[in-house]
DRENDO-1510 file (C-alpha; in Angstrom, 1 decimal, always signed):
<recs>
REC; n; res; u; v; w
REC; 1; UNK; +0.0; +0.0; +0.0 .
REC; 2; UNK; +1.2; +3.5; -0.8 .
REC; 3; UNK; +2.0; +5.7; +1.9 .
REC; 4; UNK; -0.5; +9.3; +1.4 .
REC; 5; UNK; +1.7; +11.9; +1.9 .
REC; 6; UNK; -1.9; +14.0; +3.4 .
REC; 7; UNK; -0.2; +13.1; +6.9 .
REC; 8; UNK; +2.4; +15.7; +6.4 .
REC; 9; UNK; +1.9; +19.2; +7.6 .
REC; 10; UNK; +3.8; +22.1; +7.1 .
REC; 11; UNK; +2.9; +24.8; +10.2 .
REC; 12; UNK; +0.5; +22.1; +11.4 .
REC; 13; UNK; -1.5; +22.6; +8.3 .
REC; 14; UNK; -1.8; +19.3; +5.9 .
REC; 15; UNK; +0.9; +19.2; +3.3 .
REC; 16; UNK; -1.0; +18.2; +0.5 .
REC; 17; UNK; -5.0; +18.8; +1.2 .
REC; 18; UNK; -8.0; +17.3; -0.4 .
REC; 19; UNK; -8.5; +19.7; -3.7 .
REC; 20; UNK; -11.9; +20.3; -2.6 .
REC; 21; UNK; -10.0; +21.9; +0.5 .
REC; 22; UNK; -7.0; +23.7; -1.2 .
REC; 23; UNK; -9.1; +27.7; -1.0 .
REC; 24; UNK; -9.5; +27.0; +2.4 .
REC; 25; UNK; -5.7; +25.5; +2.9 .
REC; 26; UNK; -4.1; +28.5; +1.5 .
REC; 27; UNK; -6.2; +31.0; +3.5 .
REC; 28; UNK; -4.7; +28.6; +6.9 .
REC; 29; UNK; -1.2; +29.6; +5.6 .
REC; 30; UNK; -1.8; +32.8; +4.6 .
REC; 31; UNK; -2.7; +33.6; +8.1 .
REC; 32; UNK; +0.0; +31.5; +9.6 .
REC; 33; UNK; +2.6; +33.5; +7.8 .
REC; 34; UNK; +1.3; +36.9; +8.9 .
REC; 35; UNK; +1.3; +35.7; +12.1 .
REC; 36; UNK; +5.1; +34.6; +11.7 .
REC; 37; UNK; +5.6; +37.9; +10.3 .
REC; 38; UNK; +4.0; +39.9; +12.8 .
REC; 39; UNK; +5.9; +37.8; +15.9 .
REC; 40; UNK; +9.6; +38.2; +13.7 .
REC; 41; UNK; +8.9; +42.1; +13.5 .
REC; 42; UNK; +8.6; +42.4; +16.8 .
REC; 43; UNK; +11.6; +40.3; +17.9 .
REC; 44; UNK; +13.8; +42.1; +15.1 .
REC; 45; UNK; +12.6; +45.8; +16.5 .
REC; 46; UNK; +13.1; +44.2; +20.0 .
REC; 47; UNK; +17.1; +42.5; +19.2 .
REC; 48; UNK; +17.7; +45.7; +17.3 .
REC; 49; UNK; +16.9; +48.3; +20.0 .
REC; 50; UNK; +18.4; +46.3; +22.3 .
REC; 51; UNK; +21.4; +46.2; +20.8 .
REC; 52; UNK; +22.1; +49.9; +20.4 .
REC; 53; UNK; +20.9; +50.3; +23.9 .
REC; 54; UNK; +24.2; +48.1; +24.8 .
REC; 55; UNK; +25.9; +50.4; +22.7 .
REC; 56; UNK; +25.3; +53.2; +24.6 .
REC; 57; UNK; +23.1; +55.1; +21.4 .
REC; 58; UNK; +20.2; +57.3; +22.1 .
REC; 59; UNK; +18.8; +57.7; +18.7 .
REC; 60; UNK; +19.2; +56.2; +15.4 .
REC; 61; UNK; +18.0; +57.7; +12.1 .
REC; 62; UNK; +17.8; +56.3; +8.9 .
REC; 63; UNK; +17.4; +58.3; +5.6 .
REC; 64; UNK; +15.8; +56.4; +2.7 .
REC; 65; UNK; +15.1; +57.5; -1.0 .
REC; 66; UNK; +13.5; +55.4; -3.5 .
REC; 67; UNK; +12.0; +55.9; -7.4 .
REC; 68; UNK; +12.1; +54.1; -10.8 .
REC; 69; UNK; +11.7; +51.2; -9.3 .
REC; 70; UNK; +14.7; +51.6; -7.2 .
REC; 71; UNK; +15.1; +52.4; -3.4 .
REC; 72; UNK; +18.4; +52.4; -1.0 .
REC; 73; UNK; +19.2; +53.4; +2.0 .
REC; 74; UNK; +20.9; +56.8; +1.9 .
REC; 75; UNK; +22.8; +57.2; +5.8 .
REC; 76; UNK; +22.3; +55.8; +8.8 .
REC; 77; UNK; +23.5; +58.5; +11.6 .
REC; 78; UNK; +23.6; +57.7; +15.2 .
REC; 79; UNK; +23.5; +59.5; +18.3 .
REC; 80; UNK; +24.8; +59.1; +22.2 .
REC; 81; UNK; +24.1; +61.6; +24.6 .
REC; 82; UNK; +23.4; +64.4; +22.2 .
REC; 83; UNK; +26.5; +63.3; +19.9 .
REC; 84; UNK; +26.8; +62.4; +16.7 .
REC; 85; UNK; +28.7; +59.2; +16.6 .
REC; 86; UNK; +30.1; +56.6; +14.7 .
REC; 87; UNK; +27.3; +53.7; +14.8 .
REC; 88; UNK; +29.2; +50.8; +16.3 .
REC; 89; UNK; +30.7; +47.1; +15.8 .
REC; 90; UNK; +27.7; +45.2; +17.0 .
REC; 91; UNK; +25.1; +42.2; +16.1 .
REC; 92; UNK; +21.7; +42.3; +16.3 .
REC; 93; UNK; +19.4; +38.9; +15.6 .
REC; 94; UNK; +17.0; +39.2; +12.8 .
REC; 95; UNK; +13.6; +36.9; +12.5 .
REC; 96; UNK; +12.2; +35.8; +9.3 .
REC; 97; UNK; +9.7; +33.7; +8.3 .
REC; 98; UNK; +10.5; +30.7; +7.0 .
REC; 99; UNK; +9.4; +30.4; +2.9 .
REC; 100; UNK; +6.9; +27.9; +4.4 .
REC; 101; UNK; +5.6; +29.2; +7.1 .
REC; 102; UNK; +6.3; +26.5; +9.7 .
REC; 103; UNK; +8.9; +28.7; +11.9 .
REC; 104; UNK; +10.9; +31.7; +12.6 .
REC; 105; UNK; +14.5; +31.6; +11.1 .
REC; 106; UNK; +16.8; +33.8; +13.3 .
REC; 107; UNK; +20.3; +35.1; +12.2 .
REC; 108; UNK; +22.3; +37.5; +13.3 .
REC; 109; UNK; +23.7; +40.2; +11.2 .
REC; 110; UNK; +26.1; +43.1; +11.8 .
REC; 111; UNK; +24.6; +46.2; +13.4 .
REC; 112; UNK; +24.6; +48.2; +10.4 .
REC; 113; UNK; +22.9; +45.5; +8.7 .
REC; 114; UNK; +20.4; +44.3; +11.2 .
REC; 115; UNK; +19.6; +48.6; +11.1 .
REC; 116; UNK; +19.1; +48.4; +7.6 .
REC; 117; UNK; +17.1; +44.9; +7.0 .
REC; 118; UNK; +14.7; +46.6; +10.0 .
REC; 119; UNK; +13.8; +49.5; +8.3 .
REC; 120; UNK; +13.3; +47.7; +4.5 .
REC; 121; UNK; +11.0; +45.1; +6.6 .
REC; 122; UNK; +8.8; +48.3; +7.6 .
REC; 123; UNK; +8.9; +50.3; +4.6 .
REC; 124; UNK; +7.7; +46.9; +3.3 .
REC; 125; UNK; +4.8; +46.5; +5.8 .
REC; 126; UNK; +3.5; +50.1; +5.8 .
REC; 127; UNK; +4.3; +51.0; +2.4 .
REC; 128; UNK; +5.2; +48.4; +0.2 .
REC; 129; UNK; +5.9; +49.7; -3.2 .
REC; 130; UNK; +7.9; +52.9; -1.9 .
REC; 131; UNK; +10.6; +52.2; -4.6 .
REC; 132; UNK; +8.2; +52.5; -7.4 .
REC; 133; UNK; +7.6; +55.1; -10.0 .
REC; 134; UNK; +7.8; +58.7; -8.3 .
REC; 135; UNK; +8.5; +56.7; -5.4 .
REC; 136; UNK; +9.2; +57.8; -1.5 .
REC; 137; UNK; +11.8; +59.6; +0.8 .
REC; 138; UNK; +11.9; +59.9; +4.6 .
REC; 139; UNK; +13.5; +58.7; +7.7 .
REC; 140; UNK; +12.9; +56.2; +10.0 .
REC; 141; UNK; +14.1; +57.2; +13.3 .
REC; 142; UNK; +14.7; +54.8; +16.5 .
REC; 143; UNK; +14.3; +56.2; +19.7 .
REC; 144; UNK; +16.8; +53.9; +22.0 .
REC; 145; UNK; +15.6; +55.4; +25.0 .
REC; 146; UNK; +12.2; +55.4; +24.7 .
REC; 147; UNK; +12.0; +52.1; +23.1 .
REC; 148; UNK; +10.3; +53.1; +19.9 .
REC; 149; UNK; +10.6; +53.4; +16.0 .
REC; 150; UNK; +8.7; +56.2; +14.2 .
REC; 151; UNK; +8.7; +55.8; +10.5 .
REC; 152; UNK; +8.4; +59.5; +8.6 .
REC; 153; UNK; +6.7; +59.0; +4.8 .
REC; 154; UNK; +7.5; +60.9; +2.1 .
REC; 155; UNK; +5.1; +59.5; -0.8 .
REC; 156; UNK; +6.0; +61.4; -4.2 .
REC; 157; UNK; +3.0; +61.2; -7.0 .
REC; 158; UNK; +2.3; +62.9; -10.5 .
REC; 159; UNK; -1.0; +64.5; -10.5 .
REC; 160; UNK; -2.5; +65.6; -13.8 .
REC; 161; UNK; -5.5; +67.9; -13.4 .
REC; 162; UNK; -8.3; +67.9; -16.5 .
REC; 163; UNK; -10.1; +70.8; -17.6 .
REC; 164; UNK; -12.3; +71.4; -20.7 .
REC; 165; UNK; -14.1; +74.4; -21.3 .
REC; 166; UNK; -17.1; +74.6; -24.5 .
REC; 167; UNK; -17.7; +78.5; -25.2 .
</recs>
């Protein structure tokens, strides 16, 4: 006898589903992943914070610009005690989904880095897109102290305005 492979979950969700009950399988994982992505946003902002709190920073900013398709970060400028400073050797542990949603991956990346994938990751979430045509600037700043991230939106647009006039 041949084994079914229907015994087999992925996130506790049946690998391969009745085809009557794929709609309803793919809205399971759907929600499964954004609650994986919700719970690794939070431990990313978390790791991160924490980790230039133990470097002794007060506020981080980020500057991004984005258009044509294209979007970068532009500086990342910390401060400590009123001071602009160098931001510092460091790691900070990143969360990701996993590509099928059965767990959190966690790595850890330089500071810099860990900076950076945290503010694309938010960009994405609130605004994702922000690269394209006319695109977006602004900053995201992290408030060490206070244990918060502010993100500041810039959203660029063409507008065309139609008028026609029959004397």
């Amino acid at each position: 006898m041949c084994a079914s492979n229907h015994d087999e979950t992925i996130g506790g969700v049946p690998a391969a589903p009745p085809a009557e009950a794929e709609p309803a399988l793919w809205q399971a994982r759907a929600e499964a992943h954004g609650r994986l992505v919700a719970e690794a946003r939070i431990l990313s902002k978390d790791a991160v914070l924490a980790a230039l709190a133990a470097a002794g920073l007060s506020i981080v900013t980020v500057t991004f610009d984005g258009y044509g398709d294209s979007g970068q970060i532009e500086a990342i400028h910390a401060q400590a005690g009123g001071a602009e400073v160098p931001l510092p050797e460091g790691e900070a542990e990143i969360a990701t989904p996993l590509w099928d949603g059965s767990a959190l991956e966690r790595r850890p990346l330089p500071l810099g880095e860990a900076v950076e994938a945290l503010t694309y990751d938010l960009l994405t979430a609130t605004h994702d897109g922000w690269e394209d045509g006319d695109g977006a600037f602004g900053v995201l700043v992290l408030d060490v102290a206070g244990r918060a991230v502010r993100l500041e939106y810039n959203e660029r647009y063409t507008a065309s305005d139609y008028y026609e006039h029959d004397f």
